[in-house]
N, C-alpha and C positions, 0 to 999 in steps of 0.2 A: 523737574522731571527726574525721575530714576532710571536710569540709565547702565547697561551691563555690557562690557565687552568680552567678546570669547579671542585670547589672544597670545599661542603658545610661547610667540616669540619675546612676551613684554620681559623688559629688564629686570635681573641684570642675561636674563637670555635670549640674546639679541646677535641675530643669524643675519639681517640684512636691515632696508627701507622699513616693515612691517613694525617691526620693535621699535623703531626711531617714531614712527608714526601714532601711534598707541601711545608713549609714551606724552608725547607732546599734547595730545590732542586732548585726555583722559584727566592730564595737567590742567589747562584751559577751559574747558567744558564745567570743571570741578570750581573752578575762582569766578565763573560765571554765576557761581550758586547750585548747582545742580550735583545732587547725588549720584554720584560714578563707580562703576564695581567694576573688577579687572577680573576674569578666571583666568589662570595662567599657570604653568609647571613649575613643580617644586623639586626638591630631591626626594629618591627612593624613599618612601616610607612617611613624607614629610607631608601635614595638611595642617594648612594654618591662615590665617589672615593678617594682616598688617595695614598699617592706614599711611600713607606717603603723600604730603602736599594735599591734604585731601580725597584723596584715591584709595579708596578699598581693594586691597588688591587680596585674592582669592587664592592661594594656590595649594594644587593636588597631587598626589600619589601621581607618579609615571611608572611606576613601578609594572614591568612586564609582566603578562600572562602566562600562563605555558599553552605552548602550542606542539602538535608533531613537527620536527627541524623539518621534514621533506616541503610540508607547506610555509613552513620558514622562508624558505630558500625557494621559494616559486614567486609568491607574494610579501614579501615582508615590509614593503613602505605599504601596502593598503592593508596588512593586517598591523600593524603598528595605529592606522589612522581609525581602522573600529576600535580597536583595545583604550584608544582615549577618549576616542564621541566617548565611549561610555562612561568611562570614570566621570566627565563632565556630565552626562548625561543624572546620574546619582547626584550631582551634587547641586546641580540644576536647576528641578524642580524646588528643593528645597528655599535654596535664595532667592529665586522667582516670587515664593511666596510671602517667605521672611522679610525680604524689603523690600514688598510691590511693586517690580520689576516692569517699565512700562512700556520700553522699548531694549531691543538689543542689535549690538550690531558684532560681524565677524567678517571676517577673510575670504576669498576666495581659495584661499590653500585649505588644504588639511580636513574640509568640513569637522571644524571641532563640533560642532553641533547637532549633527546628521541623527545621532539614538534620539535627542530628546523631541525635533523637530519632525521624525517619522512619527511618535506616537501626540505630540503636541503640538499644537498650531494658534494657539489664543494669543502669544506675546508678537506682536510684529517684530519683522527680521528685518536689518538692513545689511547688504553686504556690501563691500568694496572692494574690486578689482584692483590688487595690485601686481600680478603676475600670479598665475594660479603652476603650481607645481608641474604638472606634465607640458605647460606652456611655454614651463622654465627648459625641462628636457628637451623639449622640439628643438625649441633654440638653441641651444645647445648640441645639439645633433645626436644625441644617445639611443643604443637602439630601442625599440620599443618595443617592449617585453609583456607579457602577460601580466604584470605587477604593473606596469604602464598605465596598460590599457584599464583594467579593472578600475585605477584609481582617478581615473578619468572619468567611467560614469560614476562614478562618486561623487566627485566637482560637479559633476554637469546636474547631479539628483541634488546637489547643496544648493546650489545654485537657482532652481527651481523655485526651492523655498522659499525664497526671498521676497516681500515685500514689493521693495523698490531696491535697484544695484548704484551704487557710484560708481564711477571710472575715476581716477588719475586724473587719467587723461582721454581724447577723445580717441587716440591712438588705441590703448587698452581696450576700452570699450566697443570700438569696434571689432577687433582681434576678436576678442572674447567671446562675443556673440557671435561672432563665425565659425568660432574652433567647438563650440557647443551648440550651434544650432538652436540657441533662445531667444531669438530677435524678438520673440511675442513681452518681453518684459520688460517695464518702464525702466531705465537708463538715466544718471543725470551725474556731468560731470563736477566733481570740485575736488580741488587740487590738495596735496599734500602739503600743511606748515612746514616753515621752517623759523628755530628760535634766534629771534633775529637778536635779541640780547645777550646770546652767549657767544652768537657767529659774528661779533662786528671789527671793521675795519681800524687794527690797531697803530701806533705809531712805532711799534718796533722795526729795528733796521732788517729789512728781507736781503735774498740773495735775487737779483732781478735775472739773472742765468738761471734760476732753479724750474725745473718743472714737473709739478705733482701728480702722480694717478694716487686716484683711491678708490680700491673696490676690490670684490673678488679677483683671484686670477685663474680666469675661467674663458672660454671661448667667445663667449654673449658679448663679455664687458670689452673685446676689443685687445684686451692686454699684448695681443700679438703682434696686434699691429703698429703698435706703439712702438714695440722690440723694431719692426720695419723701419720705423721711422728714425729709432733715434740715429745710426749711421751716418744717415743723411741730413741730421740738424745738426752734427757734429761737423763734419766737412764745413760748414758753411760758419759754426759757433763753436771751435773746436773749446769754449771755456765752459759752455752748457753743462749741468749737471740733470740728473735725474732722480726721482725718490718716488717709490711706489710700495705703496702703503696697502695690506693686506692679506686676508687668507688665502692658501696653495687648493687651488681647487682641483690639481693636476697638473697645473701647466709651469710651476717653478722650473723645475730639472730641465723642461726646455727650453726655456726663455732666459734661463741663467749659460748653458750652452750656447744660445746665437749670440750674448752679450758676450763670452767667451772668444768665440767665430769673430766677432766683428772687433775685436780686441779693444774694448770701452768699458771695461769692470769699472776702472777706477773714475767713470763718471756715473756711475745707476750703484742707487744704493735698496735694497728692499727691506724692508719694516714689517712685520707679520701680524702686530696688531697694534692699533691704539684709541687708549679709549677715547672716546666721540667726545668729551669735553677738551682733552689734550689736541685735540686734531684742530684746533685752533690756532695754536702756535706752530702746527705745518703749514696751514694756508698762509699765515701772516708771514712765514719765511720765503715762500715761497715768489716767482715771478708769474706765474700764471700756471693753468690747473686744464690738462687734460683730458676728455672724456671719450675714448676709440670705441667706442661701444657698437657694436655690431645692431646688436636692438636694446632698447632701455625704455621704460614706462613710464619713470619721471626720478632718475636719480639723484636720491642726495646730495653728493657730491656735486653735484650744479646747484643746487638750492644754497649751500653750505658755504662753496665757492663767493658765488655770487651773493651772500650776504656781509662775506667778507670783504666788498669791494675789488676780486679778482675776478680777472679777465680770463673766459674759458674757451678752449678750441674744443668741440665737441660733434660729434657724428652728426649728420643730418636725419636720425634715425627715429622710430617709435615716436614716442610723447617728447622726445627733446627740443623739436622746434618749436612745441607751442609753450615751452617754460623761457627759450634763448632763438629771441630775435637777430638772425645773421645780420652783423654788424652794427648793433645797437647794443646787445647787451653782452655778446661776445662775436666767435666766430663759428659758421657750419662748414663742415666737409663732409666727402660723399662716403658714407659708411664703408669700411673696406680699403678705402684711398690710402696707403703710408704716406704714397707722396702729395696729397694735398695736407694732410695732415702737417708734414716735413714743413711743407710750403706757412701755410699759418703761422705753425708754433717760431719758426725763422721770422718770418713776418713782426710778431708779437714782442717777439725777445729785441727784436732791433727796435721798435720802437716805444722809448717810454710813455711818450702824451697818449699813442691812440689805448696802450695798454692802461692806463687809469683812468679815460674817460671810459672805455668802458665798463670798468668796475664801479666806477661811482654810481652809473645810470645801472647797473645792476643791483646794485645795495638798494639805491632807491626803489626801483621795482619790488623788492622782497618785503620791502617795511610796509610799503605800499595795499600791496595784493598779495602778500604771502606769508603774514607774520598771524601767529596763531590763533590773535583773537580775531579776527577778519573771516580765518577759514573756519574756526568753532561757530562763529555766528553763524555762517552759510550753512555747516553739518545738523546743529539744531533748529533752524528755520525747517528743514528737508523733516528732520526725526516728529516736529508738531505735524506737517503737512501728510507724514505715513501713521500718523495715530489718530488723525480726522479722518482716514477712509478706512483703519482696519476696523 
């Protein structure tokens, strides 16, 4: 099969889950045998292709338009999101035709596809729900602006197009089709890989006090509540340390003030970025890996975690319970809670045996049902079954 992904985020520009996913999956799909094409951004000025592990990877001019600033400044994340359907759009058809393009699949974010899919319809679309942009906003709580809303029927007109959608998770899936009103469109969930060969459970000596966030630090991912909590695991583990790993979405300055306030600097330390191969030797230092996430669709860092053999305290929120069975593969608390949070992660830190049985029964799980060639089969069983009814 020839196969093409539309995917702004793919490596090395890699904003969140999206890029991790593309990556892995395009990886797999390709050592299957099957021809795989990436479109994806370049720099200014820059259009070329490259061939990686088998993966034809595509990438184009970003390079902006001009527009009047006044509608700049009104709309600029949904005129940012025509200005690139297009560019994809030009270069589109061409490789569609040049290597017999016989399915494609894209995002829910961004509609990169939207110019070529309003005049063309013969390639089947598959899309996947992994948090679509203004879904990311809501949750968030940002107000919602006229650039909002616009780029909302945009998703919701991408979205349309679609073939058949995957979810995540059943979480997303349902979300999704209620925040767009498309319940009319077949739906099927399969889950995001994780590379269980690079994520595994090492023999180096960890710090069993340590405890890891990684993610944005943004309102969704919890990051806050975390800041609530550490206080109160301190009191009880005043040896506990903390390391949280990732981009300032805005909320640095304040979360570096309550660790101030609460006067515990010298046990949270924060890391701004690392790359996704190195972040192996965070998990492996680490004593256990928390997830405060307000809402999450099917985060990394739990896939990542628990293929590392660590033990996760994570929100009982979005897609996360159906990835981490409370008390089997980690632990759930009630989204919001600091202090059941406090409660767990004390809980974890006291105890060695329950903290490694359930990292082991988590590795297993991942190798199991979530290692990449397992979900590539599932995603191209789906890509034959939407090319026997387009």
């Amino acid at each position: 099969m020839n196969i093409l992904f539309l995917c702004k985020e793919y490596p090395p520009h890699v904003v969140g889950g999206v890029g991790i996913y593309m990556e892995e999956m395009t990886r797999e799909i390709a050592k299957l045998g099957h021809r795989v094409f990436v479109m994806t951004t370049g720099k200014d000025g820059e259009v070329h292709e490259e061939n990686r592990e088998g993966v034809t990877i595509i990438r184009i001019c970003t390079a902006r338009k001009e527009a009047k600033e006044y509608f700049r400044k009104k709309v600029e994340r949904t005129a940012e999101r025509f200005e690139y359907s297009h560019l994809v759009a030009q270069r589109l058809k061409d490789i569609v035709k040049k290597h017999s393009i016989e399915i494609i699949e894209s995002t829910d974010a961004r509609a990169e596809g939207f110019w070529y899919y309003l005049w063309n319809r013969h390639i089947p679309l598959v899309i996947k729900l992994h948090t679509s942009e203004t879904l990311v906003f809501k949750l968030n709580h940002e107000p919602v602006t006229l650039d909002i809303k616009l780029l909302k029927k945009l998703e919701e007109f991408w979205l349309l197009q679609a073939d058949t959608i995957i979810g995540v998770t059943q979480a997303i899936a349902g979300m999704s089709m209620k925040y767009y009103s498309i319940n009319n469109k077949p739906v099927r969930v399969i889950p995001n890989p994780v590379d269980v060969d690079l994520f595994v459970p090492r023999d180096e000596e960890c710090n069993p006090l340590n405890v890891l966030y990684v993610g944005r630090l943004e309102f969704r991912k919890g990051v806050h509540i975390l800041l609530r909590a550490i206080p109160q695991i301190l009191r009880r583990i005043p040896e506990a340390s903390f390391t949280l790993i990732g981009a300032d979405c805005g909320m640095k300055d304040y979360l570096l003030k309550g660790i101030k306030k609460a006067g515990c600097e010298r046990n949270v330390q924060f890391i701004v970025h690392i790359c996704r191969s190195d972040l192996v030797e965070y998990y492996e230092k680490c004593g256990l890996v928390g997830v405060p996430a307000l809402w999450e669709n099917f985060p990394y860092v739990c896939l990542d975690a628990m293929s590392c053999g660590k033990s996760v305290v994570a929100s009982n929120a979005g897609g996360i319970p159906e990835l981490l069975e409370d008390g089997v593969y980690g632990m759930l608390v009630s989204p919001g809670s600091a202090n059941e949070l406090a409660q767990e992660v004390v809980n974890l830190l006291s105890d060695e045996k329950l903290r490694l049985n359930l990292g082991n029964k988590a590795r297993e799980k991942m190798v199991d049902r979530f290692s990449p060639r397992v979900i590539a089969e599932k995603t191209l069983s789906l890509y034959e079954e939407v090319r026997r009814k387009a």
